[in-house]
C-alpha positions as protocol buffer text, in pm:
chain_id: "A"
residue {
  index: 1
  type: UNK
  ca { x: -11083 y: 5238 z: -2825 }
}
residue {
  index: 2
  type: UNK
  ca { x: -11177 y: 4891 z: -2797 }
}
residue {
  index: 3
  type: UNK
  ca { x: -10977 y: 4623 z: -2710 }
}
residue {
  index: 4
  type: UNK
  ca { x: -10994 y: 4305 z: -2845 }
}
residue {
  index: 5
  type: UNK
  ca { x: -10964 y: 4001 z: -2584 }
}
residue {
  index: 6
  type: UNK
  ca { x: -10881 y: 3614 z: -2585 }
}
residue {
  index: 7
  type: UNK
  ca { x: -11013 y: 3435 z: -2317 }
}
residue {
  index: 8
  type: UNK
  ca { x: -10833 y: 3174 z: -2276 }
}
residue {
  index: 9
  type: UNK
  ca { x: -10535 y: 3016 z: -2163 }
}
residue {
  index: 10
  type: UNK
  ca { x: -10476 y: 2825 z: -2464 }
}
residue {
  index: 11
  type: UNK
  ca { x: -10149 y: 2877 z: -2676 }
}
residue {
  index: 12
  type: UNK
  ca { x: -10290 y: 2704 z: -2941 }
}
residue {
  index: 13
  type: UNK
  ca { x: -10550 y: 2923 z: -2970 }
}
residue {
  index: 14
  type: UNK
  ca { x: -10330 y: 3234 z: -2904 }
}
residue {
  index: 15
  type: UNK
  ca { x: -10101 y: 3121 z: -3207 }
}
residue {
  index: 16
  type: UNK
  ca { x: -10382 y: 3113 z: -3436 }
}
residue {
  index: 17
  type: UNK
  ca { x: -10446 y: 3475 z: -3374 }
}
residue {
  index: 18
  type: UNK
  ca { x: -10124 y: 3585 z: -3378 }
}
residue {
  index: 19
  type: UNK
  ca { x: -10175 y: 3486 z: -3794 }
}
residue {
  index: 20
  type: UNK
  ca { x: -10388 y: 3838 z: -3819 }
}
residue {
  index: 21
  type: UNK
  ca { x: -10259 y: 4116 z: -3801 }
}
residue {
  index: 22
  type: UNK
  ca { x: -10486 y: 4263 z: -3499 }
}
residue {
  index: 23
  type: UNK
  ca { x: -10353 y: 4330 z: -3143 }
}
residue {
  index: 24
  type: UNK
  ca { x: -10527 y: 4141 z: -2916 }
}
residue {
  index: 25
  type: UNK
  ca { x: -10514 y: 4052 z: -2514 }
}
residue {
  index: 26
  type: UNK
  ca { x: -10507 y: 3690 z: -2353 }
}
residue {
  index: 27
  type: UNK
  ca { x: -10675 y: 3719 z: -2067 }
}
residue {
  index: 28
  type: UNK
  ca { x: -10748 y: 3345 z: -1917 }
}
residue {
  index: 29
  type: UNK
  ca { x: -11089 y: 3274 z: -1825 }
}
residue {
  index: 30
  type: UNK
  ca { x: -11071 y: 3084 z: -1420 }
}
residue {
  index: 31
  type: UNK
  ca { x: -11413 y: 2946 z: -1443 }
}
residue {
  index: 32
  type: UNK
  ca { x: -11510 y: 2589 z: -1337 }
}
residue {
  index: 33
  type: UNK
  ca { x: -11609 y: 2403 z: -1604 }
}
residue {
  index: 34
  type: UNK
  ca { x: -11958 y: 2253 z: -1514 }
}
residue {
  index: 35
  type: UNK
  ca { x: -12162 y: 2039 z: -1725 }
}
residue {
  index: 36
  type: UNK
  ca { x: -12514 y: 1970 z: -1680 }
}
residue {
  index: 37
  type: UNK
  ca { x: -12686 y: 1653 z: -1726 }
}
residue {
  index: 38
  type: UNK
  ca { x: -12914 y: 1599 z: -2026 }
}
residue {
  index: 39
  type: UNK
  ca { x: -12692 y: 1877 z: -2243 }
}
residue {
  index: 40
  type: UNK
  ca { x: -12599 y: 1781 z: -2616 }
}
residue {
  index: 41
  type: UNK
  ca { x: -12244 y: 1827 z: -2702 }
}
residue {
  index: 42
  type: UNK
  ca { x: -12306 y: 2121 z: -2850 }
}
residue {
  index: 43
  type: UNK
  ca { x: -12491 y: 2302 z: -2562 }
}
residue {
  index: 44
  type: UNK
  ca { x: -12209 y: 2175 z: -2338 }
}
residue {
  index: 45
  type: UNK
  ca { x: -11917 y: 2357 z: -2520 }
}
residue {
  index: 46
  type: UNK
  ca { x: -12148 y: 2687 z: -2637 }
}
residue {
  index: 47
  type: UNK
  ca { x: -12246 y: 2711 z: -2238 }
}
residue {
  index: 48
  type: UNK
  ca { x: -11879 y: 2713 z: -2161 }
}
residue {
  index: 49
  type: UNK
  ca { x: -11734 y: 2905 z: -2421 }
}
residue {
  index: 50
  type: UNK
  ca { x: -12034 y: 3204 z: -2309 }
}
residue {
  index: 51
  type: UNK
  ca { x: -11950 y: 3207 z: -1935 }
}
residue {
  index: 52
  type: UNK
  ca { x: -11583 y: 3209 z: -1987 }
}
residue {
  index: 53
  type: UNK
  ca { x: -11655 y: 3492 z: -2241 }
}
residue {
  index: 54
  type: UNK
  ca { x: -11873 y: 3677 z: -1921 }
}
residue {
  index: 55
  type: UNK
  ca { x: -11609 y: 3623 z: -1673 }
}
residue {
  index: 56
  type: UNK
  ca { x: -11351 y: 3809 z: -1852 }
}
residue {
  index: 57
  type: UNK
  ca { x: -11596 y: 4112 z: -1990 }
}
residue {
  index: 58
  type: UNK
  ca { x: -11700 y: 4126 z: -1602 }
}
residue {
  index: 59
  type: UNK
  ca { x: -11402 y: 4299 z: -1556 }
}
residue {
  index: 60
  type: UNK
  ca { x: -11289 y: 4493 z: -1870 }
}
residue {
  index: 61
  type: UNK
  ca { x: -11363 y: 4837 z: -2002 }
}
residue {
  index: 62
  type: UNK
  ca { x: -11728 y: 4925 z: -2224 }
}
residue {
  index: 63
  type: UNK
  ca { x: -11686 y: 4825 z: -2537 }
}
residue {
  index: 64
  type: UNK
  ca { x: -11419 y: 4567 z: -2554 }
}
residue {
  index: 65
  type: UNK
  ca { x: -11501 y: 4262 z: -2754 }
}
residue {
  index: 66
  type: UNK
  ca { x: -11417 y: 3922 z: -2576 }
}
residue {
  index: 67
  type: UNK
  ca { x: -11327 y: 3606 z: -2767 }
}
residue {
  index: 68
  type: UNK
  ca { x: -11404 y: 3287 z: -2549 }
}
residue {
  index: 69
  type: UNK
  ca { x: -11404 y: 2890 z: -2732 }
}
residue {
  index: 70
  type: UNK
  ca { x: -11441 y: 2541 z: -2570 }
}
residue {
  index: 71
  type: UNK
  ca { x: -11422 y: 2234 z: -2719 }
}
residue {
  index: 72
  type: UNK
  ca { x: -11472 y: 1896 z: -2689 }
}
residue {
  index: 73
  type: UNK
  ca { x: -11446 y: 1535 z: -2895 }
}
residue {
  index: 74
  type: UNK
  ca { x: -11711 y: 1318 z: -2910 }
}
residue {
  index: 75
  type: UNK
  ca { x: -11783 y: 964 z: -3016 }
}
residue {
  index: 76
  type: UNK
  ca { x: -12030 y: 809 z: -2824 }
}
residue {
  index: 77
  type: UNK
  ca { x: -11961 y: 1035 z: -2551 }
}
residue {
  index: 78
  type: UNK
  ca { x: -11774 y: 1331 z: -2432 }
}
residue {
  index: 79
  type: UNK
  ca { x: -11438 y: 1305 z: -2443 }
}
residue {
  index: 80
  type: UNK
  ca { x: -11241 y: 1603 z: -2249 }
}
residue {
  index: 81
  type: UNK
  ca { x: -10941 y: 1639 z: -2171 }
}
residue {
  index: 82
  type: UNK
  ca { x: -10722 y: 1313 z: -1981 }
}
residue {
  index: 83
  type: UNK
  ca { x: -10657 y: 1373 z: -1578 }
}
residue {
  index: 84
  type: UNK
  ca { x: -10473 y: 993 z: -1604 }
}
residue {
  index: 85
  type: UNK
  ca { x: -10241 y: 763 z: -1850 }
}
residue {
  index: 86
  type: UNK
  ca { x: -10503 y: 541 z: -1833 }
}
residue {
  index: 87
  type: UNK
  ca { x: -10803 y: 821 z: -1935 }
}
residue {
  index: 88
  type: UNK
  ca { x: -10564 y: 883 z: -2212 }
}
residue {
  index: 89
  type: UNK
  ca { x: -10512 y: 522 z: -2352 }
}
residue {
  index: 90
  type: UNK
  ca { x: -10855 y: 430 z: -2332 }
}
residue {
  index: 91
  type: UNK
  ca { x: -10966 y: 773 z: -2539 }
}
residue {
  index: 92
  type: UNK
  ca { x: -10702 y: 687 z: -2776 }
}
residue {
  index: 93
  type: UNK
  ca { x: -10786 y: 337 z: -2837 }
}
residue {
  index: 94
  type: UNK
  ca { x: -11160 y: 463 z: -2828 }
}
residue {
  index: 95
  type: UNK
  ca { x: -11081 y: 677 z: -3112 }
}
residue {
  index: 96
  type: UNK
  ca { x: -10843 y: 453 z: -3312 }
}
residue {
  index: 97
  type: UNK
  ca { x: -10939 y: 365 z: -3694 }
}
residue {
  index: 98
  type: UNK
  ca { x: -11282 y: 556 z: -3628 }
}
residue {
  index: 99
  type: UNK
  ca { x: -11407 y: 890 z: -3717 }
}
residue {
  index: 100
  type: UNK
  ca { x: -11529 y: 1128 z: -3397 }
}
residue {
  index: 101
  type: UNK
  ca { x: -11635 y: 1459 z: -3406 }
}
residue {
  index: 102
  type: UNK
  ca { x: -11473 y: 1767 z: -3300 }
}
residue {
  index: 103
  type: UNK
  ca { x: -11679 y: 2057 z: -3160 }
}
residue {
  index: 104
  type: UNK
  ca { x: -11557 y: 2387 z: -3029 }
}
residue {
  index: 105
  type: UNK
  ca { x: -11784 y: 2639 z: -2893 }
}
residue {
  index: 106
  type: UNK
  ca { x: -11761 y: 3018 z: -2975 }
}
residue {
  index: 107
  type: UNK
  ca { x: -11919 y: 3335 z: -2789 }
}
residue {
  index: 108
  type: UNK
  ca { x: -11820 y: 3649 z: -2916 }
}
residue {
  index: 109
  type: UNK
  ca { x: -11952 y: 3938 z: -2675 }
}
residue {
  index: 110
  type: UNK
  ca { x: -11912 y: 4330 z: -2606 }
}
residue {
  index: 111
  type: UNK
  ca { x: -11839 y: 4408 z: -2258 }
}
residue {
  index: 112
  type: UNK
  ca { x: -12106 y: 4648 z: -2114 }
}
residue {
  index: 113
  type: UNK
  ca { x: -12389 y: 4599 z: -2383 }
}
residue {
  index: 114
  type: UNK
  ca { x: -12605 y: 4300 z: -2467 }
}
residue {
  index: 115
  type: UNK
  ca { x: -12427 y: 4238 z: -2778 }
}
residue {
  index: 116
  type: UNK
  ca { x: -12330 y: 3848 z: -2816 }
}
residue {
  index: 117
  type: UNK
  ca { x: -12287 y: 3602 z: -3081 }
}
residue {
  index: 118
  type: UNK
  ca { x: -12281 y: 3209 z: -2936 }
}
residue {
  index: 119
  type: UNK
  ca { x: -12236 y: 2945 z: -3168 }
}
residue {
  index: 120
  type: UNK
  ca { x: -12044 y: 2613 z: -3281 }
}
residue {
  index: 121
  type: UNK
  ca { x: -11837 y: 2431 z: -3531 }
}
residue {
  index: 122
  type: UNK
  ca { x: -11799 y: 2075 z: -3577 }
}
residue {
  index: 123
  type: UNK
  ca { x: -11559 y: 1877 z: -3747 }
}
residue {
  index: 124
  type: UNK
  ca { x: -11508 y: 1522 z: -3872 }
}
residue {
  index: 125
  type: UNK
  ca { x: -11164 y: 1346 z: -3789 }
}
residue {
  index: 126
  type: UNK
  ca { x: -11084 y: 1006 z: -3900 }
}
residue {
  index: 127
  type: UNK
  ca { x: -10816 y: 868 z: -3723 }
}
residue {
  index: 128
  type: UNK
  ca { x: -10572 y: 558 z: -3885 }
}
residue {
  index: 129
  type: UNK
  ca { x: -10559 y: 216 z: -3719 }
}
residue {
  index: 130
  type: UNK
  ca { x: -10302 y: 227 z: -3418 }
}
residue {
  index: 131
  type: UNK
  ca { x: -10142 y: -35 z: -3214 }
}
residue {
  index: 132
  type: UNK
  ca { x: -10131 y: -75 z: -2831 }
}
residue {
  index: 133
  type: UNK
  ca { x: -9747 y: 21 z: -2877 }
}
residue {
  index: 134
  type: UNK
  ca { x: -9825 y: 351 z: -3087 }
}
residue {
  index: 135
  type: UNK
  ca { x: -10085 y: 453 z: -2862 }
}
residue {
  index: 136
  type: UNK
  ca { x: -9838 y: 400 z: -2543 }
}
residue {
  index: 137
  type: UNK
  ca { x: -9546 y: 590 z: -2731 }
}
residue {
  index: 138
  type: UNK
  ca { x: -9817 y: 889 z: -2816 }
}
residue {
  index: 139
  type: UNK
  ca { x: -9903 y: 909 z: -2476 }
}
residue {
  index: 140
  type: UNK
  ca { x: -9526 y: 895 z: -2354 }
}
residue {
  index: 141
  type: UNK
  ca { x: -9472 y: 1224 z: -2594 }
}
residue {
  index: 142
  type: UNK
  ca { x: -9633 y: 1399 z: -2320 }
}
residue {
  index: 143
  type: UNK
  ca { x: -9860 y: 1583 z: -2619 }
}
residue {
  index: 144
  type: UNK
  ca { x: -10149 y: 1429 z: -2466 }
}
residue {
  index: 145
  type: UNK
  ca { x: -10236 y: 1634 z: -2172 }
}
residue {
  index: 146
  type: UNK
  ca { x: -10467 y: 1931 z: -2203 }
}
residue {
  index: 147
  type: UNK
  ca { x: -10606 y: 1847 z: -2490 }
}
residue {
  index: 148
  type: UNK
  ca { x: -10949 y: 1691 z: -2551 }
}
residue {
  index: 149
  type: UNK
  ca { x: -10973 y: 1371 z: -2652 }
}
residue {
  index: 150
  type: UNK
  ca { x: -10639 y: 1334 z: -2540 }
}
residue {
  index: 151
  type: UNK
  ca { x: -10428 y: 1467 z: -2914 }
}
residue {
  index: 152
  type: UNK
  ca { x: -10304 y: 1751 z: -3068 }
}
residue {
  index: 153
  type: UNK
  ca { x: -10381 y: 1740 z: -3463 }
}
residue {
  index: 154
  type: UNK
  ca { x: -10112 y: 2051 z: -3506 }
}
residue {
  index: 155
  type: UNK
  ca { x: -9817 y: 1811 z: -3336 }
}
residue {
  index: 156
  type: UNK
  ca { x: -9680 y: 1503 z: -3347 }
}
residue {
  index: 157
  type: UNK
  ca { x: -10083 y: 1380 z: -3370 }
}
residue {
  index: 158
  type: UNK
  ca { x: -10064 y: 1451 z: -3685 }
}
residue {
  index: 159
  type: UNK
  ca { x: -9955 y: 1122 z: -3745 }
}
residue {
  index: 160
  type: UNK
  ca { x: -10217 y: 964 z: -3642 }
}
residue {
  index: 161
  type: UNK
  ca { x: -10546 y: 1139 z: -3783 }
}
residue {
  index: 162
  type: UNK
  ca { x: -10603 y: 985 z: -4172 }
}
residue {
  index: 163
  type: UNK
  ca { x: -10812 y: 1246 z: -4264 }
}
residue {
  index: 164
  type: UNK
  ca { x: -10983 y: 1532 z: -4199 }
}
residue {
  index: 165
  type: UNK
  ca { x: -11338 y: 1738 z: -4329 }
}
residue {
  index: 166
  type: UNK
  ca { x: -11460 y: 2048 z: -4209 }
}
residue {
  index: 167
  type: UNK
  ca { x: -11261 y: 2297 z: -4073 }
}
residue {
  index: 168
  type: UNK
  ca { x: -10893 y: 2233 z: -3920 }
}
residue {
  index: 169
  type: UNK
  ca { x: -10822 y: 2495 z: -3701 }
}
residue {
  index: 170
  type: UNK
  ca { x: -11122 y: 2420 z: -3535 }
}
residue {
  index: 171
  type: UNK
  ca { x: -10980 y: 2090 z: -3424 }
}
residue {
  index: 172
  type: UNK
  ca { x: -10700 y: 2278 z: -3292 }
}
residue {
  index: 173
  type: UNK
  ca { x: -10973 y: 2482 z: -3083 }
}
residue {
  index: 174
  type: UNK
  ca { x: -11054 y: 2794 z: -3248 }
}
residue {
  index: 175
  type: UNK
  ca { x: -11279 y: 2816 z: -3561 }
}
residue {
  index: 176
  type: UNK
  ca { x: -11090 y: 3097 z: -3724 }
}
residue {
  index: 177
  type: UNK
  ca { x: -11330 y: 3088 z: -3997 }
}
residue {
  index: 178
  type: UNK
  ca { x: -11616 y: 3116 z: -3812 }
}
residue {
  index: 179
  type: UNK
  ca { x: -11443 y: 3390 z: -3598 }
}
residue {
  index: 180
  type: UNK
  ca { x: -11379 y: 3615 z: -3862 }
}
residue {
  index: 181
  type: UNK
  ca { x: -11729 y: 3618 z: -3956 }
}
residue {
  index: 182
  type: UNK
  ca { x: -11848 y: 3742 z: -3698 }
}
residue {
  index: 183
  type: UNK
  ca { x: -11619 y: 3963 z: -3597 }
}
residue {
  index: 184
  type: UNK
  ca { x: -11688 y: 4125 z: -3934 }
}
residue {
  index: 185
  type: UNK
  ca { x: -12012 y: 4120 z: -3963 }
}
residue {
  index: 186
  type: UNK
  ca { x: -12095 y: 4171 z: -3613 }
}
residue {
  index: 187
  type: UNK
  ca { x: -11788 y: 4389 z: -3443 }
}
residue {
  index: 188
  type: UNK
  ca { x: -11680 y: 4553 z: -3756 }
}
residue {
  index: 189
  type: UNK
  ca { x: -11339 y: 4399 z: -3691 }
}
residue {
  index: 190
  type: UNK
  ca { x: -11179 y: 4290 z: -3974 }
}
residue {
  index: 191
  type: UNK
  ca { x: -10888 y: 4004 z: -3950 }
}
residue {
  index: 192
  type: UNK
  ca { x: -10782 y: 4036 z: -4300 }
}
């Protein structure tokens, strides 16, 4: 029987499988994540999402289907996720009273065969107007590490995005909609 598999170390992503009911394995991809010069956003996070989807199925039984998603924010450029306060502040004020994009990538693959599905979702987030002081108390949540572009929509970030358009829980890092697409019409897995 085959398993299904989560590869990554994300709880956020986790929790938004846990919704279905569907047992399924979180198995943390350790890749480094390399970006190549002259790749579009979109490349970037549907490279990364497929070679942390082949590290794990490297090592799992024929058959098992392995769920792997990166994403990113963008305006202007790449924003990942913050390795300082400072990276942090200046993402956030980067992003303040201005609409970025969101983009996760998804690669859906069956260990032992050549059966794959790579693709992407993208998102528009507009987030409100914020001061110097609100971006500085934000940051002093602690919310803002390990997550790209340096906020969590699903916590207290929430607060700060105005609006939203396309799909949410692909701002939180795993297009569930998309997902269940192609696990159905691909895997013959259903989540619902």
């Amino acid at each position: 029987m085959s398993k299904l598999i989560l590869a990554s170390g994300s709880p956020r992503r986790a929790e938004i499988l846990k919704n279905f009911n569907i047992p399924f394995e979180v198995i943390p991809s350790t890749i480094e994540e390399k970006v190549h010069e002259g790749e579009t956003p979109e490349q970037i996070v549907m490279a990364l999402a497929l070679e942390k989807a082949h590290d794990i199925s490297n090592s799992r039984c024929k058959g098992d289907i392995i769920v792997a998603a990166d994403t990113v924010v963008v305006k202007g450029d790449v924003l990942g996720k913050p390795q300082s306060y400072d990276e942090a502040y200046n993402m956030l004020a980067k992003l303040q009273d201005d609409v970025h994009e969101v983009i996760t990538g998804l690669a859906v693959i069956q260990a032992g065969s050549l059966r794959k599905i790579v693709t992407f979702e993208k998102t528009t987030v507009k987030f409100k107007p914020l001061t110097d002081a609100k971006i500085r108390r934000y940051i002093d949540t602690g919310e803002v590490w390990d997550k790209a572009g340096s906020y969590a929509i699903q916590g207290i970030g929430s607060a700060i995005v105005e609006w939203i358009a396309g799909d949410y829980f692909n701002v939180v890092g795993l297009p569930i909609n998309k997902l269940e697409s192609i696990l159905s019409n691909y895997f013959n897995i259903e989540l619902l």
